[in-house]
C-alpha positions in Angstrom: 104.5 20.3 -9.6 101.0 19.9 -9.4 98.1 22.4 -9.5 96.1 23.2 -7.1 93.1 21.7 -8.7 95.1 18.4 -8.3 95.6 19.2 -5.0 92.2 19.4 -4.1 90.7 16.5 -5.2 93.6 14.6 -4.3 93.0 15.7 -0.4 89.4 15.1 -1.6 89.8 11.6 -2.9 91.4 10.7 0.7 88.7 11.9 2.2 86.3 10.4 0.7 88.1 7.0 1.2 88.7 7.3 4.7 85.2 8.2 5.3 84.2 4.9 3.0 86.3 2.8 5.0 85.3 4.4 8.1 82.0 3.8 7.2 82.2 0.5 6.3 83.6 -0.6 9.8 80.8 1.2 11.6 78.0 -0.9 9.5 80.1 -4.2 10.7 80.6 -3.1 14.2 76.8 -2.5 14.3 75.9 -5.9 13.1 77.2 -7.1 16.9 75.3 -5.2 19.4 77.9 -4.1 22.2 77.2 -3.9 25.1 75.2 -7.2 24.6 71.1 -6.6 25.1 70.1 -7.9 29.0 66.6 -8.9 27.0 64.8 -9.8 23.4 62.4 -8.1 22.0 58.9 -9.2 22.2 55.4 -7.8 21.5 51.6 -9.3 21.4 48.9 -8.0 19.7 45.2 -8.8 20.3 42.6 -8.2 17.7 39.2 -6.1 20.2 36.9 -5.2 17.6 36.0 -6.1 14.0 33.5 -4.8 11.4 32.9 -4.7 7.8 31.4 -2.2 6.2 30.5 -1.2 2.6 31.2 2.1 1.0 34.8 4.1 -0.2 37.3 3.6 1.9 39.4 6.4 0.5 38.0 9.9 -0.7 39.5 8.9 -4.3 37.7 5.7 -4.4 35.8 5.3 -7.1 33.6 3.0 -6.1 31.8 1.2 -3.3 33.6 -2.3 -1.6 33.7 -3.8 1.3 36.3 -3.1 3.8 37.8 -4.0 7.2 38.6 -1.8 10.0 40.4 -3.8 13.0 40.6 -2.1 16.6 43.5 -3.7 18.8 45.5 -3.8 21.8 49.7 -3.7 21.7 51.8 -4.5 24.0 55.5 -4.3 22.8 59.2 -4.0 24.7 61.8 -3.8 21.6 64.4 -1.5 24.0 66.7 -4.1 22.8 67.1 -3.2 19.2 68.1 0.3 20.6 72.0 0.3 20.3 74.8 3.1 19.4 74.2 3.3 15.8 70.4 3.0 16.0 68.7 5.9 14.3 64.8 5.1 14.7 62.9 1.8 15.0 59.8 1.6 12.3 57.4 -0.8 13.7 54.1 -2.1 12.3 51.2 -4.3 12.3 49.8 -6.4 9.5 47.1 -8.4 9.0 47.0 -11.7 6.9 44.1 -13.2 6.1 43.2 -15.3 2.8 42.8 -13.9 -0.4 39.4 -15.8 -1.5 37.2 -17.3 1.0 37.8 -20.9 -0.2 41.4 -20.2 0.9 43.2 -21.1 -2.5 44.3 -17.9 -3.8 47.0 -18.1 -1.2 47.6 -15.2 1.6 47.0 -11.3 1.6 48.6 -9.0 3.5 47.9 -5.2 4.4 49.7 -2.8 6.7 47.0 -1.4 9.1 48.9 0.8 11.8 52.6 2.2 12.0 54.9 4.0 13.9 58.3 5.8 14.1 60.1 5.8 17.1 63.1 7.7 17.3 66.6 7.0 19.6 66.9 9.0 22.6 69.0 11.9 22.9 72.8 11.3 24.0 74.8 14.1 25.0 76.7 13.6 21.2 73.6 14.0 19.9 73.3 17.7 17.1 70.7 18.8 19.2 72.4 18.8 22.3 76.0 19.5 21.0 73.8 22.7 19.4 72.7 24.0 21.9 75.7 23.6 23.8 78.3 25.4 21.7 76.2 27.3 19.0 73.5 28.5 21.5 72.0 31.9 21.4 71.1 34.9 23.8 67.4 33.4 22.9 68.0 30.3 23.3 69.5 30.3 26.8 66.8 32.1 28.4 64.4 29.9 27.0 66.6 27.0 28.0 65.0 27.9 31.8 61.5 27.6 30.9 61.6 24.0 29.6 63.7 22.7 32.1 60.2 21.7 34.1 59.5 20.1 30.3 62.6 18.6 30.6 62.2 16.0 33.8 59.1 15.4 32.9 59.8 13.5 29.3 62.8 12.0 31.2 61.4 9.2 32.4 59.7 8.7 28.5 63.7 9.2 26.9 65.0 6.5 29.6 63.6 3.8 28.0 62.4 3.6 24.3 60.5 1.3 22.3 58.5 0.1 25.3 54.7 0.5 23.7 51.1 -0.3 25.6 48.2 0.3 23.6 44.5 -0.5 24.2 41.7 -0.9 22.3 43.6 1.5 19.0 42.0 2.9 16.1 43.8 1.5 13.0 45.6 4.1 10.6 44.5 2.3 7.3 41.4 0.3 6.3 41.8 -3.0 4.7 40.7 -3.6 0.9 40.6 -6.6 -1.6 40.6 -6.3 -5.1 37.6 -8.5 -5.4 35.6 -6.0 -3.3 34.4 -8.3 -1.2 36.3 -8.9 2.5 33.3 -10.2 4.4 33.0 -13.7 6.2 37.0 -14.7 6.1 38.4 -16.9 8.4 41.8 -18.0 9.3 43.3 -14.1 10.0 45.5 -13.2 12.0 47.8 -10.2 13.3 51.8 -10.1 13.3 54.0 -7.2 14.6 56.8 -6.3 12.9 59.6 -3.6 12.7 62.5 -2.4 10.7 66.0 -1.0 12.2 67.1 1.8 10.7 70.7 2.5 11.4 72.6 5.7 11.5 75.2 3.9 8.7 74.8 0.6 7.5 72.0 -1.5 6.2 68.5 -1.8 7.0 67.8 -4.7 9.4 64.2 -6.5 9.1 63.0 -8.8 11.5 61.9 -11.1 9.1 65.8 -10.8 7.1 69.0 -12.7 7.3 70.4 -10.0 9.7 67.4 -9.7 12.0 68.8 -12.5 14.9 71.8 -11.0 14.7 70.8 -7.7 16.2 68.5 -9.6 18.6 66.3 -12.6 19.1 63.2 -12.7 17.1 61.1 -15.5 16.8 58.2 -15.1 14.5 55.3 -16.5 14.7 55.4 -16.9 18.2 55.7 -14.0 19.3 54.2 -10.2 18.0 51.3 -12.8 16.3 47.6 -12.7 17.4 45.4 -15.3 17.6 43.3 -16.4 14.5 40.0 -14.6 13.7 37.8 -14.4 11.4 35.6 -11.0 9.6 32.1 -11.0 10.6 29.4 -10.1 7.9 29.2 -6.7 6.0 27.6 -4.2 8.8 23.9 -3.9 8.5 23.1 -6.4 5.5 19.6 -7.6 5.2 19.5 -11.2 5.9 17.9 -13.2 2.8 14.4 -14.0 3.1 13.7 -17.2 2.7 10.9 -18.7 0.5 8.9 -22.0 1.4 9.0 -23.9 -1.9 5.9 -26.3 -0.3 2.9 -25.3 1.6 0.3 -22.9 1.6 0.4 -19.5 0.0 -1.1 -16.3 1.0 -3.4 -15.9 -2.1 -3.7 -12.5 -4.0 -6.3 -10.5 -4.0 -9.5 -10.8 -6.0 -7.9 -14.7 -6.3 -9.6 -15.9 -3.9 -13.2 -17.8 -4.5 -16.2 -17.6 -1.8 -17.0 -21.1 -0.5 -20.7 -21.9 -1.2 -22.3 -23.7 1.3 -24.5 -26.8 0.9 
């Protein structure tokens, strides 16, 4: 006869391996996106204004460099990558632009604006099951004031990861470890995003798994044009010097002219 210690965490090793199994399944079954998406995700970004400046990009900077900040539009539909087991979609822009101005140091890349964008609500979702069968007094008279709140974020829940964006202030400034970002050509921006599921792994665009969930094609699309940075904001240009010629003379240099 066994304990009931034994008994426990023999109910509790089933459990656990039923839920593992279970598990497992769901992160396979998510890998093959059913029903089948009606479109592919695509995006395009657009660089609208870029400036250099010079001081401390962050409040713990210890000193003064030159950085980048990059306004932009975004125009994205990735609807698609929403599926059953999709938790949120992380999307983001970069820009990649060389890491020395003679272009042999290879490329740099730096994260300048991101977003998470959560799955809709579902009537299985905790929220709503929640409210449904653990609901309060409270929370049912309150459940009449936000039902104007309600239809009018409806139309926003219908369809997620549809994003238009103009002209947008960038989250992070972009820095090199030389100091020195100005007068860089051959940059350019790329859109990208991560699937988070609710079990299974994470799903990149630019991973082994990312046509699977949906066609991507990078570098075509979510990929701007290329640019280049301007010149630091409000440098001096250099004066330049004529090594030939007449000089203004000093004065007290100069000696009167005597006339015949």
């Amino acid at each position: 006869m066994h304990n009931a210690l034994n008994r426990i965490q023999s109910a509790f090793g089933f459990f656990t391996t039923c839920a593992f199994t279970l598990a497992s399944v769901i992160a396979l079954l998510s890998l093959i996106p059913l029903p089948a998406p009606k479109s592919s995700p695509s995006a395009s970004v657009t660089p609208r204004n870029i400036q250099v400046v010079k001081g401390r990009p962050h409040y713990y900077s210890a000193r003064r460099e030159e950085y980048a900040q990059i306004r932009f539009d975004l125009d994205a539909d990735l609807s698609s990558l929403f599926t059953w087991n999709t938790k949120q979609l992380f999307v983001y822009v970069t820009a990649n632009y060389p890491s020395s101005k003679d272009g042999k140091g290879g490329m740099s890349e730096a994260v300048i604006w991101d977003s998470i964008i959560s799955a809709p609500s579902t009537p299985y979702s905790w929220q709503n099951l929640k409210q449904t069968y653990f609901s309060t007094k409270k929370a049912t008279k309150s459940k009449s004031r936000k039902g104007s709140n309600l239809k009018s974020t409806s139309k926003e829940i219908v369809k997620p990861g549809v994003i238009a964006l103009k002209n947008v202030k960038p989250k992070y400034q972009i820095t090199d470890p030389s100091g020195v970002l100005s007068e860089r050509g051959n940059a350019t921006l790329q859109v990208s995003w991560n699937v988070q599921p609710w079990v299974g792994a994470l799903v990149w665009d630019k991973g082994i798994l990312g046509n699977r969930v949906a066609k991507w094609e990078v570098g075509k699309q979510g990929q701007s044009g290329v640019f280049e940075f301007p010149a630091l904001k409000g440098a001096k240009p250099e004066t330049v010097r004529e090594s030939n010629g007449p000089k203004t003379p000093k004065v007290g240099s100069a000696t009167p002219i005597v006339g015949a």
